[in-house]
N, C-alpha and C positions, 0 to 999 in steps of 0.2 A: 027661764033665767038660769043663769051659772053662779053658786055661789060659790065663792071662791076664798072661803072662811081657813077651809079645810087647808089646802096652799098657803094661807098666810101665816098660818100657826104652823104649819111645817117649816115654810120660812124663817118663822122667828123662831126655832128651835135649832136652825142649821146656823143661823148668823153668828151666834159668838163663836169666834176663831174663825172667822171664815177673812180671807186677804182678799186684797184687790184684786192680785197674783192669780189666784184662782178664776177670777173671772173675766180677765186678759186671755187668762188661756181658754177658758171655752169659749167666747164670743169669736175670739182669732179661727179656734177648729168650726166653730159655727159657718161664719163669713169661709172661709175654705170650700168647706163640705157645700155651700148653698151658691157658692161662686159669685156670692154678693161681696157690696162697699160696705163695710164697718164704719159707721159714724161716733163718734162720742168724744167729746170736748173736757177731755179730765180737767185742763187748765181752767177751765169756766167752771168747774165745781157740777157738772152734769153727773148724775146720779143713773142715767139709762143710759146705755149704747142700742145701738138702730142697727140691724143689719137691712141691706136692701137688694133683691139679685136684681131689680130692675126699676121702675117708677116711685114704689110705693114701698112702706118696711113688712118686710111679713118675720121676722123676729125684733124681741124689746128684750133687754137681757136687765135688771137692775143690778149696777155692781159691786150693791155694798153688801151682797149675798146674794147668795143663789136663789131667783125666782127668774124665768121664763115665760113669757108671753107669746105666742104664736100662732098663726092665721092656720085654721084647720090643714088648705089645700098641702101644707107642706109639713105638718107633725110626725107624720110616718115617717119619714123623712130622717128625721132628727131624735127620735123614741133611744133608738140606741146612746147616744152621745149623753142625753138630759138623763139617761136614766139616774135614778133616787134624788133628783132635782126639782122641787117645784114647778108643774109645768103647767099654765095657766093657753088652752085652746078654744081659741074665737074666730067664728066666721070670716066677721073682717074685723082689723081693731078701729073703725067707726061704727062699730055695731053698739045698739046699746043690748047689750044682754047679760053684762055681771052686777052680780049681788054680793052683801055682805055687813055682814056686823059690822056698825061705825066703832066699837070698842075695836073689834081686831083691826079694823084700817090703821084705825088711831097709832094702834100698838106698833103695829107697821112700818108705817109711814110718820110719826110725829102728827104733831098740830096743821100738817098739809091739807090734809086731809077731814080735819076733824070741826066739823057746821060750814063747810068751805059751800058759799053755793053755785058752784064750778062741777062737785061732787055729791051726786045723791044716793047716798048709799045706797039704795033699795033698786036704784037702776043707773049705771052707769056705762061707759066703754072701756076698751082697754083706752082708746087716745084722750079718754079722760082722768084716767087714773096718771100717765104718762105726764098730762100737763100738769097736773097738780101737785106733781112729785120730782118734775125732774132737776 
């Protein structure tokens, strides 16, 4: 299991001051660099953007601060760009192999998160985290 406690309190010490601006611009150099589709529906109040180079997403950016989700095959990849960014690396994001204190989710994420049972802290995916957050 991946706990990913560490990231989320790195997260929520980057968040205050952090703009939307900032992470327009990275998902844009992201989606570039990976010659994927950018998805993200700001008008709909969507909280994750998707990159995709082909079928499936292999980056989740969440953009109400900097944290990074990412499918291993392509992290090298990207190391440069995320550097000092929360960067959260999983096999596939239907894996279930992250962990984590339901206090920092909570902290995280709000009440999305928090006895959701959508979300088990103790073992969930990234595309579970994704749906209960986005």
């Amino acid at each position: 299991m991946i706990d990913i406690a560490v990231q989320l309190r790195s997260f929520l010490a980057r968040r205050q001051g952090w703009d939307e601006s900032q992470s327009v611009r990275i998902v844009t150099l992201l989606a570039s660099r990976l010659g994927g589709r950018l998805e993200w529906d700001r008008d709909a109040g969507e909280d994750w953007a998707r990159i995709s180079p082909g079928e499936s997403s292999v980056v989740l950016v969440y953009m109400n601060g900097p944290l990074l989700l990412v499918t291993e095959d392509i992290a090298d990849r990207l190391r440069d760009m995320a550097s000092g960014l929360p960067l959260v690396e999983v096999p596939a994001f239907n894996a279930v192999v992250l962990t984590c204190d339901p206090h920092v989710l909570r902290d995280a994420f709000g009440d999305r998160t928090w006895r959701n049972r959508a979300l088990d802290p103790d073992h969930f995916s990234a595309q579970d985290l994704w749906f209960c957050t986005v």
